[in-house]
PDB file with SEQRES, HELIX, SHEET and CRYST1 records, atoms N, CA, C and O in Angstrom:
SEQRES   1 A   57  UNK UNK UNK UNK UNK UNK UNK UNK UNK UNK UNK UNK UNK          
SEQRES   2 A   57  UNK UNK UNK UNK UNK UNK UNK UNK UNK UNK UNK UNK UNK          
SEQRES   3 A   57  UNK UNK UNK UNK UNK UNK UNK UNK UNK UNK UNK UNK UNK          
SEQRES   4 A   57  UNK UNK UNK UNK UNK UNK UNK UNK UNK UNK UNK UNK UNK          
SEQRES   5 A   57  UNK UNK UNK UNK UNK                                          
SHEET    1 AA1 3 UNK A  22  UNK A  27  0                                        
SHEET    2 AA1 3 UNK A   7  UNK A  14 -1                                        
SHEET    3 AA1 3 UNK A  50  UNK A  52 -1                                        
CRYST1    1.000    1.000    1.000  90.00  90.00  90.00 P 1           1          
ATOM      1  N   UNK A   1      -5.736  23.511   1.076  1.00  0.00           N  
ATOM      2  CA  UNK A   1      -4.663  22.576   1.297  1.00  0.00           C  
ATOM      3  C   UNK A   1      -5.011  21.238   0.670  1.00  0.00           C  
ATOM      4  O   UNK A   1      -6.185  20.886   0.559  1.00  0.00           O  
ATOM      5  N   UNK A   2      -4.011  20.504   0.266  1.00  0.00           N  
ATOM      6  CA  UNK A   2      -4.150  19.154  -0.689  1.00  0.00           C  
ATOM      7  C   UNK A   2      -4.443  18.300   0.637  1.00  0.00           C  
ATOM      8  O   UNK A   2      -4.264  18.873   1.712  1.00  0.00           O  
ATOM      9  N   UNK A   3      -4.843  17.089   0.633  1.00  0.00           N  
ATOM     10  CA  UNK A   3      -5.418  15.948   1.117  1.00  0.00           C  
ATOM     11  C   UNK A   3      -3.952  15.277   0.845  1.00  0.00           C  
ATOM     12  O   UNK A   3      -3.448  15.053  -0.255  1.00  0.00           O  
ATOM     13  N   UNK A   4      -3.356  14.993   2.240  1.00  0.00           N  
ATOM     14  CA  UNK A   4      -3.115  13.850   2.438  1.00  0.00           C  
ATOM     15  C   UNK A   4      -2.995  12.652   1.803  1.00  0.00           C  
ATOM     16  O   UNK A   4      -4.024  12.021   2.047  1.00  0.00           O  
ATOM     17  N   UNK A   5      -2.271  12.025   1.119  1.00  0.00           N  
ATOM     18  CA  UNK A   5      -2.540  10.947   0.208  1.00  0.00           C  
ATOM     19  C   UNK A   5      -1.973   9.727   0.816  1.00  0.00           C  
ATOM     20  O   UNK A   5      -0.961   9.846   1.507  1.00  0.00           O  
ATOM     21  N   UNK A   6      -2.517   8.559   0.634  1.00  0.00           N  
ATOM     22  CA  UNK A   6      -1.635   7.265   0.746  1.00  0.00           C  
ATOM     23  C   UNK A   6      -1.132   6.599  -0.684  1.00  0.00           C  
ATOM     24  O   UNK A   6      -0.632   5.516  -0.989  1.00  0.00           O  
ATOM     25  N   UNK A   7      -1.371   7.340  -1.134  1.00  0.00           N  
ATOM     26  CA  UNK A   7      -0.178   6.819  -2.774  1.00  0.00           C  
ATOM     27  C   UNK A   7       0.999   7.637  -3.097  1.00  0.00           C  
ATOM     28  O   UNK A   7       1.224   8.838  -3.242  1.00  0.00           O  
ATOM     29  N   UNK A   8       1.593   6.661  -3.150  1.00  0.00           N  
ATOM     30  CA  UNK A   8       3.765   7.246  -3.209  1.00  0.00           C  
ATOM     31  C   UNK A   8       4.173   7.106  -4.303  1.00  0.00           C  
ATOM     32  O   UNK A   8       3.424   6.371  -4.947  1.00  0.00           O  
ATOM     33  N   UNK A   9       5.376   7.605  -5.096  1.00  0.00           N  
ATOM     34  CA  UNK A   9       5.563   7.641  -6.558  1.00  0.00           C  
ATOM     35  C   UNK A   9       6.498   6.418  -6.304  1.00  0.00           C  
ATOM     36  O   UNK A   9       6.896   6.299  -5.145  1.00  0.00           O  
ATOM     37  N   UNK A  10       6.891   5.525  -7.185  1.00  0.00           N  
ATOM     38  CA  UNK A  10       7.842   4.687  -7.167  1.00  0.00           C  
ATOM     39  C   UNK A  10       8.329   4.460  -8.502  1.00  0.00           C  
ATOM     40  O   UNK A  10       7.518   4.540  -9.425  1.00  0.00           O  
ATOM     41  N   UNK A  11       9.697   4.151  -8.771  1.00  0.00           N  
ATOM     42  CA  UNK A  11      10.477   3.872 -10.003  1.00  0.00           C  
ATOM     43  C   UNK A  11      10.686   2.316 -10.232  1.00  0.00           C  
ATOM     44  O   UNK A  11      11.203   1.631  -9.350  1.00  0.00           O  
ATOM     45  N   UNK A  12      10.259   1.760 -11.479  1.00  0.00           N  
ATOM     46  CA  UNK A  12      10.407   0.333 -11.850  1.00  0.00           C  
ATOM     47  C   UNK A  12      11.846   0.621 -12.957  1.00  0.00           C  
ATOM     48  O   UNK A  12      12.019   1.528 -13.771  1.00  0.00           O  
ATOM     49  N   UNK A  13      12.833  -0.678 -12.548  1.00  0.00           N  
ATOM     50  CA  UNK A  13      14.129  -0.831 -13.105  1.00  0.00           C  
ATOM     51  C   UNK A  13      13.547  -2.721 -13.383  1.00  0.00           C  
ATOM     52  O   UNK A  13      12.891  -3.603 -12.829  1.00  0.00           O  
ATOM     53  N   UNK A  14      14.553  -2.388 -14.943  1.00  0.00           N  
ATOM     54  CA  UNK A  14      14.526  -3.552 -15.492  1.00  0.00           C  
ATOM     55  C   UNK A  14      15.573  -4.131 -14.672  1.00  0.00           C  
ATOM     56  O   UNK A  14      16.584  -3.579 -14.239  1.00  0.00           O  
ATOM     57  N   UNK A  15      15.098  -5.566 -14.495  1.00  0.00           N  
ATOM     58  CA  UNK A  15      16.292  -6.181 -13.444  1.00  0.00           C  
ATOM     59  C   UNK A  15      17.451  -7.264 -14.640  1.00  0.00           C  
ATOM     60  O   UNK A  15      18.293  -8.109 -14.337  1.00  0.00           O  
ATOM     61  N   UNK A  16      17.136  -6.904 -15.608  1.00  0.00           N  
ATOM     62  CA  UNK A  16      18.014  -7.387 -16.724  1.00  0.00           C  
ATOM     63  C   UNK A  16      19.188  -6.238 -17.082  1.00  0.00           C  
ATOM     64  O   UNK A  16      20.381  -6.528 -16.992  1.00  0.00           O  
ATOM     65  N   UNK A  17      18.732  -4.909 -17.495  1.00  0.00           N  
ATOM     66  CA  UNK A  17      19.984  -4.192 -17.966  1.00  0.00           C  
ATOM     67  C   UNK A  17      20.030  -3.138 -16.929  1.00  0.00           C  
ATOM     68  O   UNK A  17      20.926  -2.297 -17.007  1.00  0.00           O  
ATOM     69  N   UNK A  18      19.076  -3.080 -15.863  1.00  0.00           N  
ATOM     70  CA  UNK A  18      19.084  -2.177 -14.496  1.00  0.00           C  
ATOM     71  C   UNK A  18      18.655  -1.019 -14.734  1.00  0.00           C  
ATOM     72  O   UNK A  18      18.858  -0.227 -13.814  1.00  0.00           O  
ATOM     73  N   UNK A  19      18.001  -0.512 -15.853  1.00  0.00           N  
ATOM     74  CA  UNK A  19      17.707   0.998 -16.649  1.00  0.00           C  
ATOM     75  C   UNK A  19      16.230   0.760 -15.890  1.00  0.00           C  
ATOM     76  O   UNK A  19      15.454  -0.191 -15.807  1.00  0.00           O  
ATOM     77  N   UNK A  20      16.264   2.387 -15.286  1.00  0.00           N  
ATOM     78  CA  UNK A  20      14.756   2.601 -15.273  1.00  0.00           C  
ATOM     79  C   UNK A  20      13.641   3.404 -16.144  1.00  0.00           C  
ATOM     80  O   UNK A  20      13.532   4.623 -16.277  1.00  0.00           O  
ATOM     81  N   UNK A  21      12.831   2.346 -16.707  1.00  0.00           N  
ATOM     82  CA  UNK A  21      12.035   2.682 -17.426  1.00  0.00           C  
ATOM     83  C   UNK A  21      10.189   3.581 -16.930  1.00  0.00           C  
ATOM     84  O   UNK A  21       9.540   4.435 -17.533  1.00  0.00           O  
ATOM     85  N   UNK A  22       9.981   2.999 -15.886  1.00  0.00           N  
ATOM     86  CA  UNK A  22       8.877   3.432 -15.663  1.00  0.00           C  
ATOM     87  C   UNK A  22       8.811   3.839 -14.222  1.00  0.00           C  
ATOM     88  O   UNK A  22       9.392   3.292 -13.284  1.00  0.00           O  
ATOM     89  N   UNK A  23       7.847   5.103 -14.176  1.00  0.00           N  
ATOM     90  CA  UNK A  23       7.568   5.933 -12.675  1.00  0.00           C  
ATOM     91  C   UNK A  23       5.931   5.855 -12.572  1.00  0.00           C  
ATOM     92  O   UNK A  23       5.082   6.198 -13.395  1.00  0.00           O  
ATOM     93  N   UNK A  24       5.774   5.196 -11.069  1.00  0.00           N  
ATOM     94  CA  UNK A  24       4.289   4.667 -11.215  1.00  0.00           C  
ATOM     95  C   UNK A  24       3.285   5.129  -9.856  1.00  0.00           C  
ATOM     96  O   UNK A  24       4.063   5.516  -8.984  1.00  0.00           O  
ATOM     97  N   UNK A  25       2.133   5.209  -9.459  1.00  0.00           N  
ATOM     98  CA  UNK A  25       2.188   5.104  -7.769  1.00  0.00           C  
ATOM     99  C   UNK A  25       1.877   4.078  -7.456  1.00  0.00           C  
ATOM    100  O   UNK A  25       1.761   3.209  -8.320  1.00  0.00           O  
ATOM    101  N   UNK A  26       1.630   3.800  -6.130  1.00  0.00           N  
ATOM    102  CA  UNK A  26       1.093   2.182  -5.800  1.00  0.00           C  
ATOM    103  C   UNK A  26       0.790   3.083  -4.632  1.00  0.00           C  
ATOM    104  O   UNK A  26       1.470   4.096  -4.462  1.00  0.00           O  
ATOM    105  N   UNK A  27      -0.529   2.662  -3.541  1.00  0.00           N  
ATOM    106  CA  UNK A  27      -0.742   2.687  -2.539  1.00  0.00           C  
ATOM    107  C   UNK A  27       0.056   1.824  -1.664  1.00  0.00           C  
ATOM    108  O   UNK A  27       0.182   0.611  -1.829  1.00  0.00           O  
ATOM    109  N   UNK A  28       0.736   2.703  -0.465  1.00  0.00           N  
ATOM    110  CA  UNK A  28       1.364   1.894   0.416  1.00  0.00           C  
ATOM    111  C   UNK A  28       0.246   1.340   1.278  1.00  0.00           C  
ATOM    112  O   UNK A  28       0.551   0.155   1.416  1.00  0.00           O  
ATOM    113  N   UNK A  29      -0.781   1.541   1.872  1.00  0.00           N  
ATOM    114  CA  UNK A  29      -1.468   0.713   2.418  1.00  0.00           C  
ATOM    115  C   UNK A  29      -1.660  -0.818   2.077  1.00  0.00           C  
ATOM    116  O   UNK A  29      -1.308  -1.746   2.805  1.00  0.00           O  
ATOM    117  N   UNK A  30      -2.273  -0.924   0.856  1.00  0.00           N  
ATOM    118  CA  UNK A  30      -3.221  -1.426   0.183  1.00  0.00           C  
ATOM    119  C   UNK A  30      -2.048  -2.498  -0.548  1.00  0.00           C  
ATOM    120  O   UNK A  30      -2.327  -3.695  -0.479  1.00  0.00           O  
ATOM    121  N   UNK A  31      -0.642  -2.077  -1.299  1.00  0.00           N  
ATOM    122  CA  UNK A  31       0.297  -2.665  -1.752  1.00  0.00           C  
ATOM    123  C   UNK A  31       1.525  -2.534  -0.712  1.00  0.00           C  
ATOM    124  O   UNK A  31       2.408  -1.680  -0.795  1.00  0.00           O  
ATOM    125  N   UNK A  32       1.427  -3.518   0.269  1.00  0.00           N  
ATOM    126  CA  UNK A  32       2.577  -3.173   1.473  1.00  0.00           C  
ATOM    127  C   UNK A  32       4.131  -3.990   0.856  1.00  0.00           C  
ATOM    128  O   UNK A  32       5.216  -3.763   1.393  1.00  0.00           O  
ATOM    129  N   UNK A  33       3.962  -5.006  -0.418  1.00  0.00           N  
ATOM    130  CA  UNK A  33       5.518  -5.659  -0.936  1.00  0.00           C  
ATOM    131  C   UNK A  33       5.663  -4.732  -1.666  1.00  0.00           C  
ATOM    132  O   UNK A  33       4.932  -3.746  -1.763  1.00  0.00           O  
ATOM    133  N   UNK A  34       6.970  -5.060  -2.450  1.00  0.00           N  
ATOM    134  CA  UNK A  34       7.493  -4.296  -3.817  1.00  0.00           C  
ATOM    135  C   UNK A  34       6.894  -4.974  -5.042  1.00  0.00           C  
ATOM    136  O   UNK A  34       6.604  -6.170  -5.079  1.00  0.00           O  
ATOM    137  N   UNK A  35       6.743  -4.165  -5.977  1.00  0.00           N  
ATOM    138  CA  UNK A  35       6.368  -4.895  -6.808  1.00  0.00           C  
ATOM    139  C   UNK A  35       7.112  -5.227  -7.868  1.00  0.00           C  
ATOM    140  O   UNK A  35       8.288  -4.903  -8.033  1.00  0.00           O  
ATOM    141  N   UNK A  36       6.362  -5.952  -8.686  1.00  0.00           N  
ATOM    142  CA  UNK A  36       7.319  -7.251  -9.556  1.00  0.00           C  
ATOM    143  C   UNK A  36       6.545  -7.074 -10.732  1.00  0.00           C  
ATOM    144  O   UNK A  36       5.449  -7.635 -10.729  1.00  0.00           O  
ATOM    145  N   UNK A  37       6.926  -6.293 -11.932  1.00  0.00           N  
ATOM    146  CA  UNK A  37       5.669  -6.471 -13.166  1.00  0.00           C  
ATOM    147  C   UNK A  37       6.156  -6.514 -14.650  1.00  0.00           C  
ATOM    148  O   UNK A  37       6.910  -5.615 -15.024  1.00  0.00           O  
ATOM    149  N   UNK A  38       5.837  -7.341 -15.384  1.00  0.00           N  
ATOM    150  CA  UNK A  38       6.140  -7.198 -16.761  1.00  0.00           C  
ATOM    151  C   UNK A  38       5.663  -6.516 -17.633  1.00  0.00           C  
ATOM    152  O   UNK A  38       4.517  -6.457 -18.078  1.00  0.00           O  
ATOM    153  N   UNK A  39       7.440  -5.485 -18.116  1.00  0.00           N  
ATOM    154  CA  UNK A  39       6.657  -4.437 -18.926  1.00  0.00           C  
ATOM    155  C   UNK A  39       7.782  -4.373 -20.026  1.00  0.00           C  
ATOM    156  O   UNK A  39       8.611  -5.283 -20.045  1.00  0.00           O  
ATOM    157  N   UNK A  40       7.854  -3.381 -20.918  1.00  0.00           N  
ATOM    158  CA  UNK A  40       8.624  -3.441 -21.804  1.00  0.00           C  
ATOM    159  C   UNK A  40       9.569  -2.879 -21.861  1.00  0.00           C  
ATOM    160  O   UNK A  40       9.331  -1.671 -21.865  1.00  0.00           O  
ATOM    161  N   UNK A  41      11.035  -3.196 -21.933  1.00  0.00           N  
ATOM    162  CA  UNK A  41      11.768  -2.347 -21.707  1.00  0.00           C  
ATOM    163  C   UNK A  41      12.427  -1.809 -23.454  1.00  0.00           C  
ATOM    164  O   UNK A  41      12.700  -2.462 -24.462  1.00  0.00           O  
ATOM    165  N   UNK A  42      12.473  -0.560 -23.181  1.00  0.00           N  
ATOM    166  CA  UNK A  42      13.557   0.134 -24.743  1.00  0.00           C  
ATOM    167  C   UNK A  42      14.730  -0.451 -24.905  1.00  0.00           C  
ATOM    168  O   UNK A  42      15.007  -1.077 -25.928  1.00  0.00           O  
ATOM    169  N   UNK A  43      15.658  -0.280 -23.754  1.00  0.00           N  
ATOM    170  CA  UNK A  43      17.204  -1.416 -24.260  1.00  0.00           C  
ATOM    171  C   UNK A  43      17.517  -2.394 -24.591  1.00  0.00           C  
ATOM    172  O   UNK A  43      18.486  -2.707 -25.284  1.00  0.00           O  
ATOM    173  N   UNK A  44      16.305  -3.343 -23.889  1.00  0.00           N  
ATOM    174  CA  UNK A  44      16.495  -4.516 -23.820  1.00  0.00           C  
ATOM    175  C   UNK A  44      15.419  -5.111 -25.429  1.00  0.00           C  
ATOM    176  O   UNK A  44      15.572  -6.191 -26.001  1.00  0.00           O  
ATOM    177  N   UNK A  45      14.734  -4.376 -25.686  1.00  0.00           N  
ATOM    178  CA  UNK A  45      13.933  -4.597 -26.730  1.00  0.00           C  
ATOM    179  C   UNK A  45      12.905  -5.599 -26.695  1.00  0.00           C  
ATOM    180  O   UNK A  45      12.497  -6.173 -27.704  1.00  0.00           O  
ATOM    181  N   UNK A  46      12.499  -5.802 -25.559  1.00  0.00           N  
ATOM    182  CA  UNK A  46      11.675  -7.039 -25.425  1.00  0.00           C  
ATOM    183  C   UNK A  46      11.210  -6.798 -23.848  1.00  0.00           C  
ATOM    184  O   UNK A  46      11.957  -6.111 -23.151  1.00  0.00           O  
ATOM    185  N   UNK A  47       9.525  -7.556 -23.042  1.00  0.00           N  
ATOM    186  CA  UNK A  47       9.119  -7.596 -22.494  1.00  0.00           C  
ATOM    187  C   UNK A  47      10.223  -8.363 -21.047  1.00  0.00           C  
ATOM    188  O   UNK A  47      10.631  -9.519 -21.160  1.00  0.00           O  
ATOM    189  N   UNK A  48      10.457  -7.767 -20.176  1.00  0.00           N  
ATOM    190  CA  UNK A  48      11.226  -8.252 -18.930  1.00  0.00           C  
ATOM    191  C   UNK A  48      10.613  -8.002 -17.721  1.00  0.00           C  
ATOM    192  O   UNK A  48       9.677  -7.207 -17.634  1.00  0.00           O  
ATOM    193  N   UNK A  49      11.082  -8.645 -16.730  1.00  0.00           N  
ATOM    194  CA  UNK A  49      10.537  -8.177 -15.043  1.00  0.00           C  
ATOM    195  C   UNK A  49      11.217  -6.775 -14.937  1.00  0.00           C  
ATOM    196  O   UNK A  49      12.262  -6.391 -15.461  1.00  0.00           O  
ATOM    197  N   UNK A  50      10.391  -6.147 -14.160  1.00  0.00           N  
ATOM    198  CA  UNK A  50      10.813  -4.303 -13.640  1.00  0.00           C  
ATOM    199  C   UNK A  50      10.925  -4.856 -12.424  1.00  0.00           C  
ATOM    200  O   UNK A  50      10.429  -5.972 -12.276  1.00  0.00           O  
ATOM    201  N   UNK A  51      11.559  -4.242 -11.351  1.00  0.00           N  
ATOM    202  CA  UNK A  51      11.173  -4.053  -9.586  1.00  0.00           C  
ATOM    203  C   UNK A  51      10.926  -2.831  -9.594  1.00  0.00           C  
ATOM    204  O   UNK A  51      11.123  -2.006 -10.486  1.00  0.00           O  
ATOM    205  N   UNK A  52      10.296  -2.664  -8.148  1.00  0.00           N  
ATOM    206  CA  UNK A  52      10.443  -1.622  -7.610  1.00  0.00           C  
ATOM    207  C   UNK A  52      11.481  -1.033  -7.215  1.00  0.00           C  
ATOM    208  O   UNK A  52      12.272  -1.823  -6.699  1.00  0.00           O  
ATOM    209  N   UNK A  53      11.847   0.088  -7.235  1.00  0.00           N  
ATOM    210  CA  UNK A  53      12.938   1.350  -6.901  1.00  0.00           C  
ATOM    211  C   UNK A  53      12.892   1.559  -5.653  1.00  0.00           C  
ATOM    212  O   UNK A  53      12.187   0.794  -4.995  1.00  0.00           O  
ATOM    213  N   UNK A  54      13.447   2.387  -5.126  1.00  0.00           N  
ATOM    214  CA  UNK A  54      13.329   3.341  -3.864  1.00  0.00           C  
ATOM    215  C   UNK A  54      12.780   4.127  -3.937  1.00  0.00           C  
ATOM    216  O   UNK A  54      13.095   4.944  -4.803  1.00  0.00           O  
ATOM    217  N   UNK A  55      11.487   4.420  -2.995  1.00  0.00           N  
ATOM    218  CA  UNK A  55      10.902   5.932  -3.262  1.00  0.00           C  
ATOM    219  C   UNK A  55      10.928   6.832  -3.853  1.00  0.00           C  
ATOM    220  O   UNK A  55      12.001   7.167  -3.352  1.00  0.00           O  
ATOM    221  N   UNK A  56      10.629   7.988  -4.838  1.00  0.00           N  
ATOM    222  CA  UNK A  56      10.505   9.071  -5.454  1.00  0.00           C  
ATOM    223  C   UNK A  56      10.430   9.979  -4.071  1.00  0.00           C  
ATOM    224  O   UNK A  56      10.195   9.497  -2.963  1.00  0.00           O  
ATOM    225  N   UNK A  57      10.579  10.838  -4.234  1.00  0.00           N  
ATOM    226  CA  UNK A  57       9.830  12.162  -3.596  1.00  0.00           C  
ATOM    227  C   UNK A  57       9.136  12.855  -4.728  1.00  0.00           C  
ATOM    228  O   UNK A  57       8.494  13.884  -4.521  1.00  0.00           O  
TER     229      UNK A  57                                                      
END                                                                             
């Protein structure tokens, strides 16, 4: 049987054209906010803030 994990999948959306570009984990313990990170988005063609999504399963 797999171990139990405390890392969750989460989806980052550009908060400029709202497209989600990236699927990441973050420990919920350890990272209890959402996160906020600059990455690059394809539509937008240039480096923007992502958020965090709603959970993956």
């Amino acid at each position: 049987m797999a171990k139990k994990s405390s890392r969750i999948l989460v989806g980052l959306i550009c908060t400029v054209c709202d497209k989600q570009n990236y699927v990441v984990d973050k420990n919920k313990i350890n990272t209890t906010g959402a996160l906020k990170l600059n990455k690059y988005c394809n539509k937008c063609r240039k480096h923007t803030e992502h958020k965090e999504k709603k959970k993956l399963d």
